[in-house]
C-alpha positions in Angstrom: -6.9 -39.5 -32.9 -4.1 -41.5 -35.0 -4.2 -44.3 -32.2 -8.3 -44.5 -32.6 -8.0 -44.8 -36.5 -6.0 -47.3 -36.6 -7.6 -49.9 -33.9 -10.9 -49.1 -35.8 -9.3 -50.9 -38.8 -8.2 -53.8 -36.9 -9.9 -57.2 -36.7 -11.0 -58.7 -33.9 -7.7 -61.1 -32.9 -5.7 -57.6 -33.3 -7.9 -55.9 -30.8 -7.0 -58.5 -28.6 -3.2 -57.8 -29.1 -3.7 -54.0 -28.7 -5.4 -54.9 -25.4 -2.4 -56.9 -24.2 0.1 -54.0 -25.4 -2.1 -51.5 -23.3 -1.9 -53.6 -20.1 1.7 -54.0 -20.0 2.4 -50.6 -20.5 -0.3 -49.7 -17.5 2.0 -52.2 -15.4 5.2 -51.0 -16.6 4.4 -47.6 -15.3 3.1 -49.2 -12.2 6.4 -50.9 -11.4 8.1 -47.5 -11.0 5.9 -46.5 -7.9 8.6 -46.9 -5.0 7.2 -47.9 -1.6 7.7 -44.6 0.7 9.0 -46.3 3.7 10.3 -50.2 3.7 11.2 -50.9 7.5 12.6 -54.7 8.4 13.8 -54.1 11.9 17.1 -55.5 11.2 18.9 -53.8 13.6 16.6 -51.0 15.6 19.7 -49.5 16.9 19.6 -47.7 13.5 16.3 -46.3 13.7 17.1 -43.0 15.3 19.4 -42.1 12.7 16.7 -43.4 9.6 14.4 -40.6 11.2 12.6 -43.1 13.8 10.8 -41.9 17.5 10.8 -43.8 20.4 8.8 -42.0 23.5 8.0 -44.1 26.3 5.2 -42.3 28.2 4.0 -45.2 30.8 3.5 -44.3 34.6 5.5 -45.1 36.6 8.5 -45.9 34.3 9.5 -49.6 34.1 12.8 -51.2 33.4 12.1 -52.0 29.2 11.5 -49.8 26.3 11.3 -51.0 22.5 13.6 -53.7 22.1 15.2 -55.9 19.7 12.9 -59.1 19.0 13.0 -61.8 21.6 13.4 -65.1 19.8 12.3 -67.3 22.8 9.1 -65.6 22.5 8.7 -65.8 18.6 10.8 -65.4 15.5 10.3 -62.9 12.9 7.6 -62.5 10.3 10.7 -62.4 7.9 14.6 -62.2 7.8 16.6 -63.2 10.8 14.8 -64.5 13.5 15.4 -61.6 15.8 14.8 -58.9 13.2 11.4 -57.4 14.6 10.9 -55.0 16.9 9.0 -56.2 20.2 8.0 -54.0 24.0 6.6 -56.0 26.7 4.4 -55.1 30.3 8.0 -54.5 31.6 7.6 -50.6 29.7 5.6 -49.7 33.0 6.5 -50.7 36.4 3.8 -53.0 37.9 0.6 -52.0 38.1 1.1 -49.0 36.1 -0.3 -48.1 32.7 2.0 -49.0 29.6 2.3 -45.7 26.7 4.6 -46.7 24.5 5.0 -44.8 21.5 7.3 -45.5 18.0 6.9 -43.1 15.1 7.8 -43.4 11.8 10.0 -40.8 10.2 8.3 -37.7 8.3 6.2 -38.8 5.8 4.3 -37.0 2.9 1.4 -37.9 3.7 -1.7 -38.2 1.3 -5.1 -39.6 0.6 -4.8 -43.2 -0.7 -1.3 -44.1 0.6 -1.1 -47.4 2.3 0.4 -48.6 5.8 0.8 -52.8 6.2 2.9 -54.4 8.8 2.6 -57.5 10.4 1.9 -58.1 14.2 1.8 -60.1 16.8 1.9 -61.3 20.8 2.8 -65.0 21.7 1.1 -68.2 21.7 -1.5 -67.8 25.2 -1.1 -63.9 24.9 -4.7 -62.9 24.0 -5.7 -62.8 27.1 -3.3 -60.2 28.9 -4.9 -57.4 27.1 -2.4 -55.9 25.1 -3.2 -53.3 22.7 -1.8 -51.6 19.9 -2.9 -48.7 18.1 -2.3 -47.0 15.2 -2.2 -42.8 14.9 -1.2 -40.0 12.7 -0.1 -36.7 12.9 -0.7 -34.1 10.3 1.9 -31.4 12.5 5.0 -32.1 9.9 7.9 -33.6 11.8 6.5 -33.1 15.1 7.1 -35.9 17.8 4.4 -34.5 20.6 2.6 -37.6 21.9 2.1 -35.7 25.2 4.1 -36.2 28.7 1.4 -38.8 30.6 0.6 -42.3 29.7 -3.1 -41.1 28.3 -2.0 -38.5 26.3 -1.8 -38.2 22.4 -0.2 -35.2 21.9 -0.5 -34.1 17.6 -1.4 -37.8 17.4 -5.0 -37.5 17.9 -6.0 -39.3 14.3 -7.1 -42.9 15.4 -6.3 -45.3 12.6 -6.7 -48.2 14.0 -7.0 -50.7 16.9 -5.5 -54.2 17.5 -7.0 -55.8 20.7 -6.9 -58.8 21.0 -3.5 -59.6 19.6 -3.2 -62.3 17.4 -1.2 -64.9 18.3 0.5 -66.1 14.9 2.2 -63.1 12.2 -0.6 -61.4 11.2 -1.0 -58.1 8.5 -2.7 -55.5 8.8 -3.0 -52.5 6.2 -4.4 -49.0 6.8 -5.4 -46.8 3.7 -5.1 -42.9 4.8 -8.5 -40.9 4.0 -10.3 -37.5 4.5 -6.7 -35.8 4.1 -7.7 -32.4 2.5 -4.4 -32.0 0.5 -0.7 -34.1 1.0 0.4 -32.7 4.3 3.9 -33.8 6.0 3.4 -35.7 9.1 4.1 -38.8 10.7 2.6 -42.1 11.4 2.5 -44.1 14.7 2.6 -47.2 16.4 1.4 -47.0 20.3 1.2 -50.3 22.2 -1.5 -49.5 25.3 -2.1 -51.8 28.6 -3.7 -50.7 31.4 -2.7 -51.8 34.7 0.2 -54.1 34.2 -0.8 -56.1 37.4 -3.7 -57.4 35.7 -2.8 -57.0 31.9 0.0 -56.6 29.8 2.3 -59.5 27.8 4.3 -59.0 24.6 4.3 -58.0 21.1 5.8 -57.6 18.2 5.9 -55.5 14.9 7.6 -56.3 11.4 8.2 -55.4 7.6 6.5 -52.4 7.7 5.7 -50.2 4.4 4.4 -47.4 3.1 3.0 -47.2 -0.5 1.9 -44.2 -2.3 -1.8 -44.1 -3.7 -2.4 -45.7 -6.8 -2.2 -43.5 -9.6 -3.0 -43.6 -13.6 0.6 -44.3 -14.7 2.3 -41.9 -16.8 4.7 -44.6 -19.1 8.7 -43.7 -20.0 9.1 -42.7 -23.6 10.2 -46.1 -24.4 7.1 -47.6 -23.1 5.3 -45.7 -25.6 7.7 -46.4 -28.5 7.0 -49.9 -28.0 3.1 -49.8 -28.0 3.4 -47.8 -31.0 5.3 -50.5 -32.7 3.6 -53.2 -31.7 0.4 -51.2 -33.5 2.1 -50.3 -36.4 3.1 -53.8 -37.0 -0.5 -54.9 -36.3 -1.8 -52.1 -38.8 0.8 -54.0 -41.3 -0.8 -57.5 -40.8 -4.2 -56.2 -41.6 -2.8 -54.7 -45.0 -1.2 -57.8 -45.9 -4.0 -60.0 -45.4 -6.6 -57.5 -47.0 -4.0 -58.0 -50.0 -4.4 -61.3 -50.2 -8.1 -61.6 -50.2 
């Protein structure tokens, strides 16, 4: 290959040079890799029409459902101080059993993509129990999580757990696995307490993202014009000095 030939014929210091060229064009064609889902919680009244879920399963039915963050609890992780979105023990009525589900819009979903988001409950909240899970569904846009606070509905795929809550901004990241080919689906959020008599307290959830697997990056046209320049001119050095000696 032309590109083999001519390293061959280059000394050491230019090898060096071709390395450097290669790298930045493996991170140019990195940088093009838009997230799939950027989520701030700005504003949640917005999320039902950005493709967003709320279901709020918990028995018997109490007077709060997913709410705009409560800055006399905690600020954000980012942004304004009241741009996360937070549910409390108040989902269920006391004593009952807190279900609280929030799904991300439909996603292509596929082996290697990422889910981060940062989490939290407040200062002394560790030990009330609260729980928050993290599910997929594999059933395209479908938004079954079932009709009782145990249920899971197409949301059977168990991700991940968070119990206990940590009690500063924390992030945690999920890689999706053991897909057998990109399926649309959804991701979930489900913050769990059981018995709110006992348990139950506050969280939060902020700047969440999804990013697609990484991939071998295919460079623009201009990414490879420039490599092949910067060889060229490389090849052209080696001349020059072979000349000279």
């Amino acid at each position: 290959m032309i590109v083999t030939t001519v390293v061959r014929s280059l000394s050491r210091g230019s090898l060096l040079g071709v390395a450097v060229c290669a790298g930045l064009l493996i991170a140019a064609g990195s940088a093009n890799a838009a997230p799939l889902l950027v989520e701030n919680f700005d504003d949640i009244t917005t999320l039902p029409g950005a493709g967003w879920v709320q279901t709020n399963n918990s028995s018997p039915a109490g007077s709060t459902g997913w709410f705009q963050g409560d800055t006399a609890s905690f600020s954000a992780q980012a942004g304004a101080a009241d741009s996360y979105i937070g549910a409390n023990f108040n989902n269920a009525a006391f004593g009952g059993n807190v279900s609280n589900w929030l799904l991300t819009p439909t996603l292509m979903l596929d082996n290697g993509e990422t889910l981060t988001f940062w989490s939290r409950t407040e200062a002394g909240g560790a030990l009330f129990g609260d729980q928050l899970e993290v599910r997929m569904s594999t059933n395209g846009a479908s938004t079954n999580v079932g009709a009782t606070d145990s249920s899971v509905g197409d949301f059977s795929a168990l991700l991940l757990t968070i119990n206990p809550m940590p009690e500063s901004w924390t992030m945690f990241s999920v890689t999706l696995s053991g897909l057998g080919a990109p399926t649309s689906g959804r991701l979930a959020f489900r913050y769990h307490v059981t018995d709110t008599s006992i348990d139950g307290d506050y969280i939060g959830i902020d700047t969440v993202a999804v990013d697609p697997a990484a991939v071998a990056a295919v460079p623009e046209p201009a990414t490879w014009t420039m490599l092949g320049l910067g060889l060229a001119g490389l090849a052209l050095r080696r001349r020059r000095a072979a000349r000279r000696s």
